[in-house]
Z-matrix of the N, CA and C atoms (Angstrom, degrees):
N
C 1 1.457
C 2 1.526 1 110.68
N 3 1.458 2 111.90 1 -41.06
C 4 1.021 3 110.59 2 170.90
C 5 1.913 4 138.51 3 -48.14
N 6 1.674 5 75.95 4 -56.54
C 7 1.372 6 98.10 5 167.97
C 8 1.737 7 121.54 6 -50.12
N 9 1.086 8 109.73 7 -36.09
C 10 1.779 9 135.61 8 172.80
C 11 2.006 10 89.70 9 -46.51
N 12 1.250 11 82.09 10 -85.63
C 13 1.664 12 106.03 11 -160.45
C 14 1.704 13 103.93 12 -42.20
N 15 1.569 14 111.09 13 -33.10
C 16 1.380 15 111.13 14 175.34
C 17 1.618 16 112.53 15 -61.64
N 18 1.497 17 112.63 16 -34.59
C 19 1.746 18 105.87 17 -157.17
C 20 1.602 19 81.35 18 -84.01
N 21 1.779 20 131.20 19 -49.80
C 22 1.101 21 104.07 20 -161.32
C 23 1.416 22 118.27 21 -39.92
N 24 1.507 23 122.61 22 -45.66
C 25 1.845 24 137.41 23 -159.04
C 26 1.252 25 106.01 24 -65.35
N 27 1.821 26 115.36 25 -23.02
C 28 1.400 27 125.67 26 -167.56
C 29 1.581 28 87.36 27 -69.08
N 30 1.666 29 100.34 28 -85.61
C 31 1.760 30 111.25 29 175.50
C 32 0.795 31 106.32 30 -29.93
N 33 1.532 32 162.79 31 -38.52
C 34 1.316 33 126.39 32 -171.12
C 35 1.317 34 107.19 33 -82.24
N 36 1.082 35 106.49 34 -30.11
C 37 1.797 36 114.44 35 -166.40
C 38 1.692 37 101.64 36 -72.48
N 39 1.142 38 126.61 37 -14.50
C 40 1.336 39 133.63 38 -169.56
C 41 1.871 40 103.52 39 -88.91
N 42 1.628 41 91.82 40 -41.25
C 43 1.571 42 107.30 41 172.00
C 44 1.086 43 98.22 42 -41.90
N 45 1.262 44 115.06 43 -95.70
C 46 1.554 45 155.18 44 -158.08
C 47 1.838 46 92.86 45 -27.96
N 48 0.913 47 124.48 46 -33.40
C 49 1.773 48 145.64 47 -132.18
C 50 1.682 49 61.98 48 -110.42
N 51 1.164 50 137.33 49 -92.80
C 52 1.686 51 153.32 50 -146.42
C 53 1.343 52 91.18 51 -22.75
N 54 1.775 53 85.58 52 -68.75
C 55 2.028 54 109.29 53 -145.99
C 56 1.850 55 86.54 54 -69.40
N 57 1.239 56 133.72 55 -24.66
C 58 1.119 57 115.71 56 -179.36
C 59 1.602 58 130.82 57 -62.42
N 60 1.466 59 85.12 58 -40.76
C 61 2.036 60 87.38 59 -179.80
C 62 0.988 61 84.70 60 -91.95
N 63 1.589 62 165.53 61 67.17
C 64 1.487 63 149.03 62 95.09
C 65 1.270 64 118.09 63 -68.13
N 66 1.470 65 116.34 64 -16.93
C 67 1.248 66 100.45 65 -161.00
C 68 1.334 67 129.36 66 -71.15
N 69 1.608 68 114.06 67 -22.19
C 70 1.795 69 113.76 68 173.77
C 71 1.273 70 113.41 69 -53.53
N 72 1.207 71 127.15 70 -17.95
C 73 1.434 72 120.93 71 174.07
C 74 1.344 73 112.07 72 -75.88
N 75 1.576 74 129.93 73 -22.65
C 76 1.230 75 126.59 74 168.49
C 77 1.341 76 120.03 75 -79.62
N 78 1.496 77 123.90 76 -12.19
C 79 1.684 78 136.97 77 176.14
C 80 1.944 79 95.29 78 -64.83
N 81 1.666 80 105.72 79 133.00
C 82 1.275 81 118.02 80 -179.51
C 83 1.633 82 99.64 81 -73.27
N 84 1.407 83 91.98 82 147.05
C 85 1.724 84 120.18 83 -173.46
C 86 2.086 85 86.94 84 -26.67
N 87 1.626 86 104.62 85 -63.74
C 88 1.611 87 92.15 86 -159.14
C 89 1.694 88 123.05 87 -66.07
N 90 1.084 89 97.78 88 -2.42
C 91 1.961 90 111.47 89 -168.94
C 92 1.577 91 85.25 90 -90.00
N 93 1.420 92 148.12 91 -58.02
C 94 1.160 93 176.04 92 -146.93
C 95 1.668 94 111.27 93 -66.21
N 96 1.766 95 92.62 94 -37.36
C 97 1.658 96 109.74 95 171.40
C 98 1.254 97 117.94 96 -94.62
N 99 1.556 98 102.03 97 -0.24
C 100 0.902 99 79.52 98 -173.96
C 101 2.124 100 109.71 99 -128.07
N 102 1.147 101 87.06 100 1.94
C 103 1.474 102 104.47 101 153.48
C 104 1.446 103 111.90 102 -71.55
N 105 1.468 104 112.22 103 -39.50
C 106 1.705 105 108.95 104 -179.17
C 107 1.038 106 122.98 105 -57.66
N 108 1.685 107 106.27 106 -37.38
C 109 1.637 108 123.20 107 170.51
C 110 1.482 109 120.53 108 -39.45
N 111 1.520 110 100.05 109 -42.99
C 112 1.631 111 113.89 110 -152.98
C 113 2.061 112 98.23 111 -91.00
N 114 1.223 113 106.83 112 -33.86
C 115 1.034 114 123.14 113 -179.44
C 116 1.921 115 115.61 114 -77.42
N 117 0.763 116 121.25 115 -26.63
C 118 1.813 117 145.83 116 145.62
C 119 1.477 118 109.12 117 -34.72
N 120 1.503 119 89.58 118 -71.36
C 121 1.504 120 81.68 119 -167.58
C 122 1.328 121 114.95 120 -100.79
N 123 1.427 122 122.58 121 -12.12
C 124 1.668 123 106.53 122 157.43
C 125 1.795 124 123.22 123 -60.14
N 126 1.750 125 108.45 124 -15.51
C 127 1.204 126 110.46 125 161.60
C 128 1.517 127 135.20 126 -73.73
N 129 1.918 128 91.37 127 -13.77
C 130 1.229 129 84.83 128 175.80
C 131 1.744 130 113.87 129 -118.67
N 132 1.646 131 99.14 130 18.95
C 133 1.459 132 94.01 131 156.35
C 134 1.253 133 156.26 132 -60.43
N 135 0.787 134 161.45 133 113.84
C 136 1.654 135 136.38 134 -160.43
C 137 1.314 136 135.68 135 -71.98
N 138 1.284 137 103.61 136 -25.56
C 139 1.465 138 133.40 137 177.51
C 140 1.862 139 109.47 138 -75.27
N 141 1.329 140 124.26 139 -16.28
C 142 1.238 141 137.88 140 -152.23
C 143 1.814 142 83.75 141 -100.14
N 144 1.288 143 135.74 142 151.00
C 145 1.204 144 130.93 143 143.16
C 146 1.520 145 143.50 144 -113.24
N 147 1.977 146 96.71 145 1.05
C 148 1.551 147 98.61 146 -148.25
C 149 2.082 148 83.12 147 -118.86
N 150 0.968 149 81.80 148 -167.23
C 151 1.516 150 93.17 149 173.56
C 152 1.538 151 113.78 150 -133.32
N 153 1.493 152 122.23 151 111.30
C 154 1.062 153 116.99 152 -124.41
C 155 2.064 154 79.94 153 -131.01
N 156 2.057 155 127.26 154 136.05
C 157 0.510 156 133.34 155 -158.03
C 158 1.773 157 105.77 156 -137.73
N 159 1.576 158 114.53 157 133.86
C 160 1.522 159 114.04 158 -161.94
C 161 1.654 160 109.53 159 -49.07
N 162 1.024 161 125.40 160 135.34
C 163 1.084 162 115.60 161 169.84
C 164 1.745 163 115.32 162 -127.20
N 165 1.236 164 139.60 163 -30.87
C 166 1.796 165 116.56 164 155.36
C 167 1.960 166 72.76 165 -168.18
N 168 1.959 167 76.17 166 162.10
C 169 1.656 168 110.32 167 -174.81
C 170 1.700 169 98.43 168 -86.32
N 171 1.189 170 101.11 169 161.93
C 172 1.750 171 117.32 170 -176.85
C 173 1.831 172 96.19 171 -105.44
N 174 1.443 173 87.08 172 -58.61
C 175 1.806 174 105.40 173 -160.36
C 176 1.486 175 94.80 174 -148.16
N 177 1.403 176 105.63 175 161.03
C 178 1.203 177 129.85 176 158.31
C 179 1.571 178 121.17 177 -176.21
N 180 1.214 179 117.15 178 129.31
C 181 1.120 180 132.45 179 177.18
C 182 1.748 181 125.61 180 -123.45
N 183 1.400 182 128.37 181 150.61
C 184 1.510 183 142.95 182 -153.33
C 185 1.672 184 106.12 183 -131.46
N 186 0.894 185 102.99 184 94.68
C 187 1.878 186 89.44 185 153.33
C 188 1.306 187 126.47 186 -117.60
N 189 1.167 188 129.50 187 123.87
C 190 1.242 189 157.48 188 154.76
C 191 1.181 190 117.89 189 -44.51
N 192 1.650 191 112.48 190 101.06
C 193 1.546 192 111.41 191 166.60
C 194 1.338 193 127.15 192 -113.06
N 195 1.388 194 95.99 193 6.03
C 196 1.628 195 86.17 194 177.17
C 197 1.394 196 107.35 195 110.04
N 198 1.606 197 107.00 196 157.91
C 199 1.513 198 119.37 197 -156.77
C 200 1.239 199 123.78 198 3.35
N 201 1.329 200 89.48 199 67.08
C 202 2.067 201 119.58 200 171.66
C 203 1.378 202 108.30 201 70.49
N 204 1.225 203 133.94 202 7.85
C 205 1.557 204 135.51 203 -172.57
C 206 1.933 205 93.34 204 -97.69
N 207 1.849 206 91.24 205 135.49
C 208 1.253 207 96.23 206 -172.41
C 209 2.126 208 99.42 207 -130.46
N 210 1.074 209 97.65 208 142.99
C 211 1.816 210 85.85 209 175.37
C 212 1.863 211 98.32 210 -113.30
N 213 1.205 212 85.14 211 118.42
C 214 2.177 213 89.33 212 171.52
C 215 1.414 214 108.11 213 -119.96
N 216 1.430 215 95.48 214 155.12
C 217 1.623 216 126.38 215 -166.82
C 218 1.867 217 97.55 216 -119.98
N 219 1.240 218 124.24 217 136.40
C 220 1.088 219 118.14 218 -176.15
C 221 1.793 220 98.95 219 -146.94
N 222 1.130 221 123.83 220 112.22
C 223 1.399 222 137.11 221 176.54
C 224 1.358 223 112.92 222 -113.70
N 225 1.643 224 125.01 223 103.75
C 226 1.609 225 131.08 224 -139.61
C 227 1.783 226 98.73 225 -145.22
N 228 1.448 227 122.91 226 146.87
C 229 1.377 228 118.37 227 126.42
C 230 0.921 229 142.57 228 -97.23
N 231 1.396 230 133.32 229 167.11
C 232 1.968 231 131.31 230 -144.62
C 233 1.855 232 76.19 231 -144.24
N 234 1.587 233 112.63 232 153.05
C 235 1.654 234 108.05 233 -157.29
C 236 1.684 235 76.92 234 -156.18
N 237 1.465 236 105.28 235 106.35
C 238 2.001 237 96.64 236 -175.34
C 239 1.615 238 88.23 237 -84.29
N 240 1.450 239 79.93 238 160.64
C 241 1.685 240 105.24 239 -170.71
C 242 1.647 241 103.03 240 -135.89
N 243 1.396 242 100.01 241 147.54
C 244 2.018 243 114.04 242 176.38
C 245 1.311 244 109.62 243 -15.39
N 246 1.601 245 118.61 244 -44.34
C 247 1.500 246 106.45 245 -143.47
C 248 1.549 247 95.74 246 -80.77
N 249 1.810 248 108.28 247 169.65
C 250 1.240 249 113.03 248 -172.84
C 251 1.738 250 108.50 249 -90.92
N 252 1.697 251 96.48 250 158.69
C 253 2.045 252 96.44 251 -163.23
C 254 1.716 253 95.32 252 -65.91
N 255 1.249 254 96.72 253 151.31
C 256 1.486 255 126.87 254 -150.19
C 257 1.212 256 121.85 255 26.24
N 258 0.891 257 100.73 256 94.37
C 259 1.872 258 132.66 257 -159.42
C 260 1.942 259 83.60 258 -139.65
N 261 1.481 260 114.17 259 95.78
C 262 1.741 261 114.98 260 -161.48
C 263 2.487 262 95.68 261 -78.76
N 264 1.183 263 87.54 262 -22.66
C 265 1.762 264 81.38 263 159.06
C 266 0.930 265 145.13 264 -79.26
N 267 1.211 266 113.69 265 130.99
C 268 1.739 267 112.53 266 -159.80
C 269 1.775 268 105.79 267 -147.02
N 270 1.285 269 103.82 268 59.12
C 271 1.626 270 120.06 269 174.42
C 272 1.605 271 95.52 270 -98.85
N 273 1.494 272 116.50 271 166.54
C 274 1.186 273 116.18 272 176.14
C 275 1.891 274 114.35 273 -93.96
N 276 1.532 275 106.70 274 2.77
C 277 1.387 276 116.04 275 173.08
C 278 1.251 277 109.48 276 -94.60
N 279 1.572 278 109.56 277 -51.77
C 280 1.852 279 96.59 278 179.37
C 281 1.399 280 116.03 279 -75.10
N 282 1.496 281 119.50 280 -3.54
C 283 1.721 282 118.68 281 -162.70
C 284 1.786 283 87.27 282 -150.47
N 285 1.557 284 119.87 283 97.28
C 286 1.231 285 108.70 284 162.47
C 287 1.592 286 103.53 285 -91.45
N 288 1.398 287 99.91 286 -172.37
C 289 1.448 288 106.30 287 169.90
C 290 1.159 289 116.95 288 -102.76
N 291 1.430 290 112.73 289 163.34
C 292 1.461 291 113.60 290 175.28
C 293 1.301 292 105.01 291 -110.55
N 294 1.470 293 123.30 292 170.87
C 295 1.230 294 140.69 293 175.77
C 296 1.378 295 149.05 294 -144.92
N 297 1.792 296 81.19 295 36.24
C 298 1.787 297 116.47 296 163.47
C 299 1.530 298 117.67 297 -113.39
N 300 1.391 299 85.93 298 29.30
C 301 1.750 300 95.64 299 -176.28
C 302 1.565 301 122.61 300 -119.05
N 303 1.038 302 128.83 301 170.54
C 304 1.426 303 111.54 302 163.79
C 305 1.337 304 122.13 303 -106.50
N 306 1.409 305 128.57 304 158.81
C 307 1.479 306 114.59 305 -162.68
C 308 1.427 307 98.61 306 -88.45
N 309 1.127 308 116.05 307 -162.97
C 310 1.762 309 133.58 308 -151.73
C 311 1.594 310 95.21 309 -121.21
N 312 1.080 311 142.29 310 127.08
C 313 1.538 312 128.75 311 163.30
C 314 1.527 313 101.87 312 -129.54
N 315 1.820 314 97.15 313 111.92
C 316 1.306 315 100.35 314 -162.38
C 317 1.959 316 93.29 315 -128.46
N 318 1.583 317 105.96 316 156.25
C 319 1.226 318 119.62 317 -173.11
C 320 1.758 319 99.22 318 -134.51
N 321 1.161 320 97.00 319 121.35
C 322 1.645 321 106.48 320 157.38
C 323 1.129 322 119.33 321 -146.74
N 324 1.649 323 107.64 322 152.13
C 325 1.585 324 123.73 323 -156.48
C 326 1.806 325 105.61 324 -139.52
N 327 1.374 326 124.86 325 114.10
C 328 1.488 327 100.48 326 -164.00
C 329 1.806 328 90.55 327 -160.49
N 330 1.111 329 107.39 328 -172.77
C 331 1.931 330 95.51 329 -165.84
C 332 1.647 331 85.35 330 -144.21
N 333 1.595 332 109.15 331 135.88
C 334 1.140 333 134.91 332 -162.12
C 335 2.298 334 106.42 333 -121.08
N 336 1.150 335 82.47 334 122.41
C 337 1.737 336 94.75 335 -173.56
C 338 1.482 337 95.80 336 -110.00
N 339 1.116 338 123.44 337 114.98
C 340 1.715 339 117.91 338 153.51
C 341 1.595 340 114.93 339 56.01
N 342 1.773 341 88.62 340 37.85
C 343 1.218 342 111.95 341 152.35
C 344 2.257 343 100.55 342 66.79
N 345 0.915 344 78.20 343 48.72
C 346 1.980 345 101.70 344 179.99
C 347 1.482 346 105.19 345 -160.30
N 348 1.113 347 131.09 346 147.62
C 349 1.459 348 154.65 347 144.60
C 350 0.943 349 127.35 348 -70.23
N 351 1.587 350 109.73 349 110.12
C 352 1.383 351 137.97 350 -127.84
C 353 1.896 352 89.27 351 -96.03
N 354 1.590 353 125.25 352 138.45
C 355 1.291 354 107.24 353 177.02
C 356 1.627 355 103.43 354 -89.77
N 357 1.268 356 130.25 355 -19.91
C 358 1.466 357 121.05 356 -166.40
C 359 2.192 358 99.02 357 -95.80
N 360 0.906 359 135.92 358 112.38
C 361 1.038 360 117.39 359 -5.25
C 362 1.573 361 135.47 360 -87.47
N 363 1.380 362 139.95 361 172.07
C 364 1.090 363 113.41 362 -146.30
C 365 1.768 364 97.25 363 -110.00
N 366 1.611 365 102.69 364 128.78
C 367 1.348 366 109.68 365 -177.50
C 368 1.368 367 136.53 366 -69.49
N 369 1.546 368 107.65 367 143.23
C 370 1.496 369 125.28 368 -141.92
C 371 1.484 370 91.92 369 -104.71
N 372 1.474 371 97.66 370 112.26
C 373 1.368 372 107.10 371 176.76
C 374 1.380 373 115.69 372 -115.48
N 375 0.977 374 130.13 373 123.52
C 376 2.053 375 141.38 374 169.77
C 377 1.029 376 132.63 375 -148.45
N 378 1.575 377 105.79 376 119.37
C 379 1.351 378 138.57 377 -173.12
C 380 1.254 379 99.86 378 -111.44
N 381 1.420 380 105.66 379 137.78
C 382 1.869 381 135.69 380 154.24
C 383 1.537 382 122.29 381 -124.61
N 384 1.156 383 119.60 382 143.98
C 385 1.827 384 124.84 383 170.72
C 386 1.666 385 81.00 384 -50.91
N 387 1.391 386 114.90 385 163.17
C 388 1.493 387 123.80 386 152.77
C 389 1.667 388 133.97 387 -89.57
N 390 1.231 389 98.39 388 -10.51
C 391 1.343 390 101.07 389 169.62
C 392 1.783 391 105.68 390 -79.34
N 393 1.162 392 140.86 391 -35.71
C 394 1.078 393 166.29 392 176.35
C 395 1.392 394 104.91 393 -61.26
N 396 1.219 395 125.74 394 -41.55
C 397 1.812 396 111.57 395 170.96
C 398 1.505 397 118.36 396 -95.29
N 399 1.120 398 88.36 397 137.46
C 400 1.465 399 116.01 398 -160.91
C 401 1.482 400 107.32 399 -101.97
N 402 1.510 401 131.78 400 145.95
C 403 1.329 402 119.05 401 175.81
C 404 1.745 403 134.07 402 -52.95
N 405 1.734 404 97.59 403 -7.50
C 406 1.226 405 96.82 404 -171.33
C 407 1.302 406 98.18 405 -79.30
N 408 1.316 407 102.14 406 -62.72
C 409 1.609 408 117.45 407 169.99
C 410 1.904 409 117.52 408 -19.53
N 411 1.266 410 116.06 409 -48.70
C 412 1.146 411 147.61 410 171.32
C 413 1.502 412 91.96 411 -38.40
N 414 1.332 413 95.89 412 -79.97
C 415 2.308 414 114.50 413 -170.22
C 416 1.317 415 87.48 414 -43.51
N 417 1.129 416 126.83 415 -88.85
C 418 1.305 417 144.50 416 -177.23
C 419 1.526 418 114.60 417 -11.63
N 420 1.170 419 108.86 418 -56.52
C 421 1.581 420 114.30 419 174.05
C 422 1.459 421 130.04 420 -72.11
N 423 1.513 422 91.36 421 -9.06
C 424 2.058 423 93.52 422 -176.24
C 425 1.784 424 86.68 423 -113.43
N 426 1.141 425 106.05 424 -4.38
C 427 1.896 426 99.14 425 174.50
C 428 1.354 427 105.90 426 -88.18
N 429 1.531 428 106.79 427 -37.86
C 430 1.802 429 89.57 428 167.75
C 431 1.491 430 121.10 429 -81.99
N 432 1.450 431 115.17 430 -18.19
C 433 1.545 432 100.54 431 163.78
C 434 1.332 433 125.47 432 -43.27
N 435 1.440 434 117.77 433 -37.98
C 436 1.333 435 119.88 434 -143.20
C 437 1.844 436 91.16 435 -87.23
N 438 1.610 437 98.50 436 -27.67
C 439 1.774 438 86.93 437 -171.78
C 440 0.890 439 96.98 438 -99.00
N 441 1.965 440 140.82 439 48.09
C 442 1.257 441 120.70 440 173.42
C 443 1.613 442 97.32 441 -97.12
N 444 1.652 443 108.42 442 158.46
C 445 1.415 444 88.97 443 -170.85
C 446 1.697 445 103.47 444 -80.44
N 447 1.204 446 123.13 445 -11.59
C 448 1.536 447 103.63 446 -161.18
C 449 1.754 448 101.85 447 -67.86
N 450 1.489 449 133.32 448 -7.98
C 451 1.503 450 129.37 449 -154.71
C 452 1.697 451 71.93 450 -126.31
């Protein structure tokens, strides 16, 4: 019986694991660009080593200013996976994740014209390991959101 009750908790947990790395495909076209953004250039960091793949949103927020100009806020985790950095696939069959790693807790904020990401002003991208941010760090990071000028 026991044994029963163990595989069900497995299967679900395997579920749960499925529907999770699908989800960037459910992030709208502009959230999507802007994960690509963040994911770009941690590939092209140097300091970075893994190859690191969306794994679920925190927050996100949209404002609307008018004649199609939009300002977005995107608060995300990044979940590195086997494959090697710039490794341009990012399915959950050719690139699973691993889970001797720490995840990515990344924030970007950037203003979108006609459905592109606008470079002036120029978007504020920041990433930390998660064991590594700390609540101050935390305050700190939604206090400079608020005075960035694009929000």
């Amino acid at each position: 019986m026991a044994a029963g009750s163990l595989f069900l908790v497995c299967a679900a947990a395997a579920l749960c694991l499925v529907q999770t790395q699908d989800t960037a495909d459910e992030l709208p076209d502009s959230y999507k660009k802007g994960v690509d953004l963040v994911l770009e250039q941690l590939s092209s960091h140097a300091g970075v080593s893994h190859h690191f793949r969306y794994l679920r949103s925190l927050e996100k927020s949209e404002i609307e200013s008018g004649f199609g100009v939009r300002y977005l806020y995107h608060h995300f985790y990044l979940k590195p996976t086997r494959c090697a950095k710039g490794t341009t696939a990012s399915s959950p069959q050719s690139c699973p994740f691993r889970n001797d790693r720490p995840l990515m807790d990344c924030a970007v904020c950037y203003k979108m014209s006609s459905d592109q990401i606008e470079a002036n002003p120029r978007p504020y991208v920041h990433c930390i390991q998660k064991p590594r941010l700390t609540q101050e760090m935390s305050t700190t990071s939604s206090l400079t959101r608020g005075k960035h000028p694009s929000l």
